[in-house]
C-alpha positions in Angstrom: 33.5 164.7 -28.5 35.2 164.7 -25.5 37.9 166.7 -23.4 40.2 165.5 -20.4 43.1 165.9 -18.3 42.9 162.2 -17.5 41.5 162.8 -14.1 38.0 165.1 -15.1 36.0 164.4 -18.3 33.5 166.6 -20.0 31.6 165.3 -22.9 30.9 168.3 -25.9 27.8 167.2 -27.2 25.7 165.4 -24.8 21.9 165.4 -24.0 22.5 164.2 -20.6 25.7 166.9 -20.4 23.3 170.1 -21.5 26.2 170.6 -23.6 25.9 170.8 -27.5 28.2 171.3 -30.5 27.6 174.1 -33.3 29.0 174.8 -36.6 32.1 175.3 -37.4 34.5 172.6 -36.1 37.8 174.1 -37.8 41.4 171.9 -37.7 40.4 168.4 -38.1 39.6 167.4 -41.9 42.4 169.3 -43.0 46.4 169.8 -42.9 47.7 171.7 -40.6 50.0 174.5 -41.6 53.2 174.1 -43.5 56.2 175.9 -42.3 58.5 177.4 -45.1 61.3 179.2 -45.4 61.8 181.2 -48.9 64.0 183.6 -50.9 65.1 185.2 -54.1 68.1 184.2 -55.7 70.6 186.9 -56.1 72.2 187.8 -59.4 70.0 184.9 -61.2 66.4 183.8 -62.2 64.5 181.9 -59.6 64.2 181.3 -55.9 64.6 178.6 -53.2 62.8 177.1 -50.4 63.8 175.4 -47.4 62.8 172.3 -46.0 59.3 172.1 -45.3 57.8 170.7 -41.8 54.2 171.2 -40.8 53.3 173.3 -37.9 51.5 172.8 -34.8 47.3 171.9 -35.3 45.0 174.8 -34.3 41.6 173.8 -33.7 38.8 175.6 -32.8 34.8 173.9 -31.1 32.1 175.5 -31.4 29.3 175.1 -28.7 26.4 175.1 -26.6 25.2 174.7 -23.1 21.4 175.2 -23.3 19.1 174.0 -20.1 15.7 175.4 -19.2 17.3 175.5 -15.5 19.7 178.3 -15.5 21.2 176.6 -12.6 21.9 174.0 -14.6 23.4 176.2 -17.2 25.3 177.8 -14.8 27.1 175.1 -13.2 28.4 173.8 -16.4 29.8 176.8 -17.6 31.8 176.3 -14.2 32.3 173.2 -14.9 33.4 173.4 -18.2 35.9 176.4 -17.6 37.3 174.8 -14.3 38.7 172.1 -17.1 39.4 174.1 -19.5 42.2 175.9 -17.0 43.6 173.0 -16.4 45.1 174.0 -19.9 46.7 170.8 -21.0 44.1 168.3 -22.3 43.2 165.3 -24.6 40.5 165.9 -27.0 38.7 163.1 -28.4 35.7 161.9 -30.6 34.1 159.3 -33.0 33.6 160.3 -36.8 30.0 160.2 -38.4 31.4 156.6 -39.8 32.5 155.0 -36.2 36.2 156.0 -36.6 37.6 157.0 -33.2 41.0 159.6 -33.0 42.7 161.7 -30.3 44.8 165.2 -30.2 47.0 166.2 -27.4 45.8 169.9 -27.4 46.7 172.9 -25.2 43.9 175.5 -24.3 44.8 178.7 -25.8 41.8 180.9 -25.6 38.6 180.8 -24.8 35.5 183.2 -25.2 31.5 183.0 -23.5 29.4 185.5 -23.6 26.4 186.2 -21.4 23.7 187.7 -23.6 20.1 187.8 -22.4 18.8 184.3 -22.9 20.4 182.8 -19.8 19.6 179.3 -20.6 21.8 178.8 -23.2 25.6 179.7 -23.1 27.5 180.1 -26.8 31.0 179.4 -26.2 34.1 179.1 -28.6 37.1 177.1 -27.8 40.4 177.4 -29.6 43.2 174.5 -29.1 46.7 174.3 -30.0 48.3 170.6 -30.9 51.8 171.1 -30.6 52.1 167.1 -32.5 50.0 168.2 -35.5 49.0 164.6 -36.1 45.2 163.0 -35.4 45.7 160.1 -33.8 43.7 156.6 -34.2 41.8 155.6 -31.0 40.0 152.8 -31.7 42.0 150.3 -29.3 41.0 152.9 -26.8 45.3 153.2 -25.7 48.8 152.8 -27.1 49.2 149.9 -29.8 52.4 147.4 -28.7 54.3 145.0 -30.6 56.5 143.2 -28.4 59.7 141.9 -30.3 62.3 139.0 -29.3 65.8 138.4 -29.4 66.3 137.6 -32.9 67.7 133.8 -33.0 70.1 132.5 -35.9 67.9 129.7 -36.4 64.0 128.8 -35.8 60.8 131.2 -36.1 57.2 131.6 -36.0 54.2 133.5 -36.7 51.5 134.1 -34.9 47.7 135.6 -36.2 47.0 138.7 -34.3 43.9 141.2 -34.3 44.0 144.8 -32.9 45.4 145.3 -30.5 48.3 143.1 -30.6 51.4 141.5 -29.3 54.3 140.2 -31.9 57.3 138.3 -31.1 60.3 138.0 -33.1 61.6 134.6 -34.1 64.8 133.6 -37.0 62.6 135.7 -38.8 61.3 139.7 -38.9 58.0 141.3 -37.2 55.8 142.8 -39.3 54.4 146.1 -37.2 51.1 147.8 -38.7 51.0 151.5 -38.6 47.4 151.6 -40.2 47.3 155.6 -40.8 48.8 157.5 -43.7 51.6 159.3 -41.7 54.6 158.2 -40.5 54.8 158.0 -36.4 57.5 158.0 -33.7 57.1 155.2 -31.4 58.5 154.9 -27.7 60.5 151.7 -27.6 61.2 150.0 -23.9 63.8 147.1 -24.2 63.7 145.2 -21.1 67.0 143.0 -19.8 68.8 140.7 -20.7 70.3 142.1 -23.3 74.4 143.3 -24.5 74.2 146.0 -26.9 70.2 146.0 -28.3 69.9 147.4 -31.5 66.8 148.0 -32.9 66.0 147.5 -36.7 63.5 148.6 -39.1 64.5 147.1 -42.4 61.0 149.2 -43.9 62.6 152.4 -42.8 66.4 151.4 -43.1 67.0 152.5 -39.3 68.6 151.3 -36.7 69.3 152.5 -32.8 71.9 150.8 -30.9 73.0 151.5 -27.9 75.9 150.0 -26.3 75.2 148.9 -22.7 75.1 145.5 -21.1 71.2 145.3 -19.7 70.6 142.7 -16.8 67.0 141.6 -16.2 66.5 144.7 -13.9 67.0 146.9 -16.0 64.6 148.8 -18.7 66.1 151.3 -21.6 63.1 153.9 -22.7 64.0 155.3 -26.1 61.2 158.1 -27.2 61.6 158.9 -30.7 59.2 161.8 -30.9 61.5 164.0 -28.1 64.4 161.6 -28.9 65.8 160.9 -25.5 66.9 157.9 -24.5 67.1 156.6 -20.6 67.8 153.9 -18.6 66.2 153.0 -15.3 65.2 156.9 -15.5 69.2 158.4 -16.2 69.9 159.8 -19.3 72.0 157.6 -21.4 71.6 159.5 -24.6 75.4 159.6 -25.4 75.3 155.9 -25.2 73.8 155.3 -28.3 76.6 154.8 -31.3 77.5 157.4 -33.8 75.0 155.4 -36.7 72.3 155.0 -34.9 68.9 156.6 -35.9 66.0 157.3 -33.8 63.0 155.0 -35.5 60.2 155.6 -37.3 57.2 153.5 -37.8 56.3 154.5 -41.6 52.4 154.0 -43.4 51.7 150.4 -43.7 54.2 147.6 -42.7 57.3 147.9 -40.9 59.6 144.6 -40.6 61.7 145.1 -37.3 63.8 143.0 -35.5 65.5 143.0 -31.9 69.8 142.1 -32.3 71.8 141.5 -29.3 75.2 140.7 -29.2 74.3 137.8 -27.3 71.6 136.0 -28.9 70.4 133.6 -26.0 69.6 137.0 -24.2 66.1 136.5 -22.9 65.3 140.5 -23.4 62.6 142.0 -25.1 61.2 145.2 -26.9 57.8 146.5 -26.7 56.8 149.4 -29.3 54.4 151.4 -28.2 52.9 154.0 -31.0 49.1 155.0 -32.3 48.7 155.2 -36.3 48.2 158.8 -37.1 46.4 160.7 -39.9 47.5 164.2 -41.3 43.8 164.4 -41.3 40.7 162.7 -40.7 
């Protein structure tokens, strides 16, 4: 298990790091919280509840750093903490089986205690993930399915393995989220291109956006904080009055690239990680 702000690393449990993990490890193999809101009903039987969304991940590591220096012990406490302020970090690790996730976590308290065995440092780390899903990590970076300008006519597939690239042909592309939560992808359509819409037939969405793209030109559409730009402005306002910001749901998703030109030589890359609820 690992933490970094994608300049330092510092591995959790590692010989060669004097640094080991202890029991508990709290937050992963289970859902995070679900937020509700609830009442009485007045004047009749019953209740009601709101619409439920789950809230942010807290996680807590439990640790070590034991050294028969106490120099050693020393500097990687300093080590350690000088990270750990950095506040804003990536936590990641491999499973007993292999499997390999990631959390975007922010520091939100930490305690060590100097008792009197000064070779060995207990410390307790608690994290907050404000995007209470476990990402999968196995492709070691983002997962990207590259679709075409969907053509009246003609088509192909092509066999891929993990990690991929898709094009679009007459014909849908079939993206794989492998994890059992839906996920909210960043989509960047490149130029040319008159009016991209995106499609996810799985999902029934759609985003359109109505702007004429040359080949300069690059729209970034992030679903997860659902703003939309183009090279860098804010063209949210852009987008038409149907449109949907998409979602990438468990399993299959056939999605397509529509322009209202369809010899536009554009292109769409969607960039997303399966995620878990748990692992």
């Amino acid at each position: 298990m690992t933490i970094t702000d994608g300049t330092t690393t510092y591995d959790l449990n590692s010989v060669e790091n004097s640094t080991y993990l202890q029991p508990e490890i709290t937050g992963l193999t289970t859902l995070p919280d679900i937020r509700t809101s609830s009442g009485t009903n007045i004047g009749t039987d019953g209740g009601w509840t709101s619409a439920q969304f789950f809230d942010a991940r807290l996680i807590t590591i439990n640790g070590v750093i034991a050294n028969h220096d106490v120099a050693v012990v020393e500097q990687k406490r300093k080590q350690l903490n000088a990270l750990l302020a950095k506040r804003k970090l990536r936590l990641s690790f491999v499973t007993e089986s292999g499997s390999s996730y990631t959390v975007d976590v922010r520091v939100v308290s930490v305690t060590m205690s100097l008792g009197t065995l000064l070779n060995a440092q207990t410390f307790s780390i608690n994290f907050r993930a404000d995007d209470p899903l476990i990402y999968d990590n196995t492709s070691g970076g983002d997962l990207i399915a590259t679709l075409l300008v969907q053509r009246l006519l003609g088509g192909f597939e092509i066999n891929f393995n993990v990690p991929f690239e898709i094009t679009g042909g007459g014909t849908a592309s079939n993206v794989v989220n492998t994890g059992n939560s839906e996920v909210l992808p960043t989509i960047i359509l490149t130029g040319p291109l008159h009016s991209p819409t995106i499609v996810n037939y799985t999902t029934n969405q759609q985003m359109q956006i109505s702007v004429d793209m040359s080949a300069n030109d690059e729209i970034v559409i992030d679903s997860r904080f659902e703003t939309i730009t183009m090279n860098g402005m804010d063209i949210f306002d852009l987008k038409t009055e149907s449109s949907q910001f998409i979602t990438l749901s468990s399993g299959n998703n056939s999605m397509v690239l529509q322009s209202a030109v369809d010899t536009d030589a554009g292109s769409a890359q969607i960039k997303y990680k399966s995620g878990y609820y748990s692992i």
